[in-house]
C-alpha positions in Angstrom: 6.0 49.8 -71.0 2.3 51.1 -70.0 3.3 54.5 -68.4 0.1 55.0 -66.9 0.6 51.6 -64.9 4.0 52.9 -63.9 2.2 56.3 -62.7 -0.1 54.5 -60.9 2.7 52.4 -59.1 4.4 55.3 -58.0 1.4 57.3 -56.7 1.2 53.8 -54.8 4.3 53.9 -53.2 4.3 58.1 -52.5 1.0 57.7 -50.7 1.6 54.3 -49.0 4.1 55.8 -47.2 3.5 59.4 -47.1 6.7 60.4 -49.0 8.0 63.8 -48.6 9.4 64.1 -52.1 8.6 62.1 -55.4 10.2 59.1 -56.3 12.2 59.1 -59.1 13.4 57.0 -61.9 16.6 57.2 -63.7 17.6 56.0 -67.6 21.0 55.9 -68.5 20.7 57.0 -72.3 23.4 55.7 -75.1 23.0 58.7 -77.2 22.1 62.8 -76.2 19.2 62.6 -78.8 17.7 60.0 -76.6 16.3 62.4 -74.2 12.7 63.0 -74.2 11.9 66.6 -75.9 10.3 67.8 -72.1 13.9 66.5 -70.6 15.7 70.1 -69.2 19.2 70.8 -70.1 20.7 72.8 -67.2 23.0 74.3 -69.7 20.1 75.0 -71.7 17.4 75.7 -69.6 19.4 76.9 -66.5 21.9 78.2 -68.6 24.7 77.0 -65.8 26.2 73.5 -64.8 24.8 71.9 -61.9 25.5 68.5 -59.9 24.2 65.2 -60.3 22.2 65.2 -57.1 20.7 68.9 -57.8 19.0 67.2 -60.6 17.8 64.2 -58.5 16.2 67.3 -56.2 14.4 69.1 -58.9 13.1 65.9 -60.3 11.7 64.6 -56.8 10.4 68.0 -55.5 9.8 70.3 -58.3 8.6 67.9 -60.7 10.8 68.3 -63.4 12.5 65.7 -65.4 16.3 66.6 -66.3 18.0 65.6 -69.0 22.2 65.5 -67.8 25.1 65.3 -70.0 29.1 66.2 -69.5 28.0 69.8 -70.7 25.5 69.9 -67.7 27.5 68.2 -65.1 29.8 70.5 -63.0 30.4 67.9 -60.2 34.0 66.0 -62.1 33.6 63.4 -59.2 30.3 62.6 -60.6 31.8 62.6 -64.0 34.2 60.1 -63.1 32.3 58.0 -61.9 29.8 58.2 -65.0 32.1 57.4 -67.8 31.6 61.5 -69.0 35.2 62.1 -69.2 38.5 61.0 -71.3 40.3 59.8 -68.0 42.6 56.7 -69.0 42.3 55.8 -65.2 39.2 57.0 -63.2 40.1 55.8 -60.3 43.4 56.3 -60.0 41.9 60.5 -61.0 39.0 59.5 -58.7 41.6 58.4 -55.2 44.0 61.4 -56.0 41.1 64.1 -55.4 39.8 61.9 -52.0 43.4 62.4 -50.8 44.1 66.3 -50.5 40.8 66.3 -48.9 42.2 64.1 -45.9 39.1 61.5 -46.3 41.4 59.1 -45.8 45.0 58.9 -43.6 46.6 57.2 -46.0 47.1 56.9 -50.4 46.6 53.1 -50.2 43.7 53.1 -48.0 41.8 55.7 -50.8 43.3 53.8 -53.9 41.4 50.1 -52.4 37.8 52.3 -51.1 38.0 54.0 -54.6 38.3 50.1 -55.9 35.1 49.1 -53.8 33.2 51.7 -56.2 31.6 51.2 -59.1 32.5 53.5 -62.6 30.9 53.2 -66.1 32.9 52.5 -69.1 33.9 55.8 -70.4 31.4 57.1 -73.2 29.0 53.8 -72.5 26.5 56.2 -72.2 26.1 60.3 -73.5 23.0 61.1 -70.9 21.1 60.2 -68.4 17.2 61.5 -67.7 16.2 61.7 -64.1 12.8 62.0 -64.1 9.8 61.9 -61.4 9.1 58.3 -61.8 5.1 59.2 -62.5 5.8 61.5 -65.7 9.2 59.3 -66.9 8.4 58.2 -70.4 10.8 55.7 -70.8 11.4 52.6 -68.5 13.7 53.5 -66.2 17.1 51.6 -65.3 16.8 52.4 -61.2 14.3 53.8 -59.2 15.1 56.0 -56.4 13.3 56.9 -52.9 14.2 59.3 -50.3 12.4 58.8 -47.3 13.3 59.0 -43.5 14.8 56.2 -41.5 11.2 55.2 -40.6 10.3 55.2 -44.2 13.1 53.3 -45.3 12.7 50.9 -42.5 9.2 50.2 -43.8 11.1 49.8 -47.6 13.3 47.2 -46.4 10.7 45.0 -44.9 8.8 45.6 -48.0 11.5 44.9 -50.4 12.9 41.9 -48.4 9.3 40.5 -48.3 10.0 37.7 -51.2 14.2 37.7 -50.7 16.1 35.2 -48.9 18.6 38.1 -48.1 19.0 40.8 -46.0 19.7 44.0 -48.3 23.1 45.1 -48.4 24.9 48.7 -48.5 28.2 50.4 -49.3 29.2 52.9 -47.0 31.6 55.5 -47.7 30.0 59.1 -46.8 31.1 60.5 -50.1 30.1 60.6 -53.7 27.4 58.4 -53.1 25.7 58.9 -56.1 26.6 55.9 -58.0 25.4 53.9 -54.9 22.1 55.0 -56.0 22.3 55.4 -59.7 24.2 52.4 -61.0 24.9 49.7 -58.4 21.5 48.8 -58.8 21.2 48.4 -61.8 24.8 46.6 -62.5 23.8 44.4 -59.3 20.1 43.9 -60.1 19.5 44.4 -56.6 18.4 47.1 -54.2 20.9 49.0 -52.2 20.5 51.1 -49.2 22.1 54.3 -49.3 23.1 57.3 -46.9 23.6 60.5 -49.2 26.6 61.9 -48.8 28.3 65.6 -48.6 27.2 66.8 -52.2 23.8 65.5 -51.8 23.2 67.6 -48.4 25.6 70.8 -49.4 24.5 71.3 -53.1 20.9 69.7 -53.5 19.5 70.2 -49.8 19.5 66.8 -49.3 18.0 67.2 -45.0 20.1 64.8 -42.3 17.1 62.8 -41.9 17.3 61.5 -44.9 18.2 58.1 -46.5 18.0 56.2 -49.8 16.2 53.5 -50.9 17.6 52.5 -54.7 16.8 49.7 -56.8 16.4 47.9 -60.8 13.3 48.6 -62.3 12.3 44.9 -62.3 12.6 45.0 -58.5 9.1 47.2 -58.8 6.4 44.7 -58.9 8.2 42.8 -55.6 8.5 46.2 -53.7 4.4 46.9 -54.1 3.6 43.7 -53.4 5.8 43.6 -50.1 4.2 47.0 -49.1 0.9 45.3 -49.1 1.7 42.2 -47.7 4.6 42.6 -45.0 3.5 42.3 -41.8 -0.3 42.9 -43.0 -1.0 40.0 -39.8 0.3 42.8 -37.4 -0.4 45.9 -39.2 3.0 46.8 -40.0 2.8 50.2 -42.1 4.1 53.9 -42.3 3.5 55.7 -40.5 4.7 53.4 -37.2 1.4 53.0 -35.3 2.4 53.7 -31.8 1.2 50.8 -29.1 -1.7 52.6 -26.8 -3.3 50.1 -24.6 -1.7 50.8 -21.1 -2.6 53.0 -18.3 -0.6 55.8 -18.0 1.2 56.2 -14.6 0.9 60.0 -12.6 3.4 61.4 -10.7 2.2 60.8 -6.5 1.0 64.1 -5.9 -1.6 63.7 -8.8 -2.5 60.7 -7.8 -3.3 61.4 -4.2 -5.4 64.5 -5.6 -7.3 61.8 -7.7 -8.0 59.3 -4.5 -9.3 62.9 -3.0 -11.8 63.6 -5.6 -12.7 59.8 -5.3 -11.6 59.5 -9.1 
């Protein structure tokens, strides 16, 4: 993989549609001593545990790439969810934290939404690096973008550019993270996501943001759909706002303007 190329691609995409935050890609890692020596280790670095999403915020807005293993990951949902735990049944462990919380009115209604997620194979992988995409030096697995509904409006006509498909989403409202982490990448297709409670509470995620995740061979298609989408009718972000009308005044103004013989 050229990395430059891939810096170049995301510089593309953060100007193109005047990002607020970075976009960042994400490598799921077999082994620890995979990460990349400039990778921070909350434990290490932070010297505490943080979430999954807290990392996604310090990569896209400090910068930083982060390097998360189970001795950096506080959030057990997340854990679940990632294969970093010894759980014989995830989601059975997975449904019977959702159901003290009252997400759901009944046991049976958690255990089949918990069955509509998706959960890696317990010790597939020992890290994952979540990286600004324009410093990652590895090719990642997803790529992620937060962006507002506008921006993500203008991602979907961009990613949908060379599909036959509309793009699909799974809505839940809660531990959304492997919505944008690994669907994509187990689907090989992009995914629209809403963040969910962890994202806004721990990592600042704002409420006008949304989530545009997809495979890393999904890139090429995405740039060329942000040049060529609607190019005919100068579809781009920001939304240019329609301007040839006269404006109409209230009567009062316009009887002062037939005074002044305007």
């Amino acid at each position: 993989m050229d990395t430059s190329q891939l810096a170049e691609q995301s510089q593309f995409i953060y100007n193109n549609l005047r990002l607020k935050t970075f976009p960042v890609g994400i490598k799921f890692l077999e082994e620890k001593d995979a990460l990349p020596e400039k990778a921070r280790r909350p434990a290490v670095f932070l010297k505490k545990k943080i979430t999954t999403c807290q990392a996604m915020t310090m990569a896209r807005t400090y910068g930083w790439q982060m390097g998360m293993t189970s001795e950096d990951l506080i959030c057990v949902l997340s854990s679940l969810v990632l294969g970093f735990t010894d759980s014989p049944d995830p989601s059975k462990d997975m449904a019977d934290a959702f159901f003290p919380s009252n997400y759901k009115s009944t046991m049976e209604k958690t255990i089949s939404e918990v069955g509509q997620m998706c959960f890696l194979d317990n010790g597939k992988y020992q890290a994952i690096l979540i990286s600004p995409l324009h410093k990652i030096p590895l090719p990642p697995d997803t790529i992620v973008l937060y962006g507002n509904p506008g921006q993500v409006s203008r991602l979907v006509q961009a990613a949908t550019f060379d599909m036959e498909e509309k793009i699909a989403g799974i809505f839940g409202g809660k531990v959304e993270c492997p919505e944008y982490l690994i669907r994509p990448m187990i689907s090989n297709k992009p995914r629209v996501v809403l963040p969910g409670p962890g994202d806004r509470i721990f990592s600042m995620t704002a409420d006008d943001e949304m989530i545009l995740a997809f495979p890393y061979s999904f890139l090429e298609s995405l740039i060329i759909g942000l040049k060529e989408s609607g190019k005919k009718i100068g579809a781009r972000y920001p939304i240019t706002f329609y301007q040839n009308f006269q404006p109409e005044f209230p009567k009062h103004y316009q009887e002062l303007s037939q005074k002044l013989g305007l």
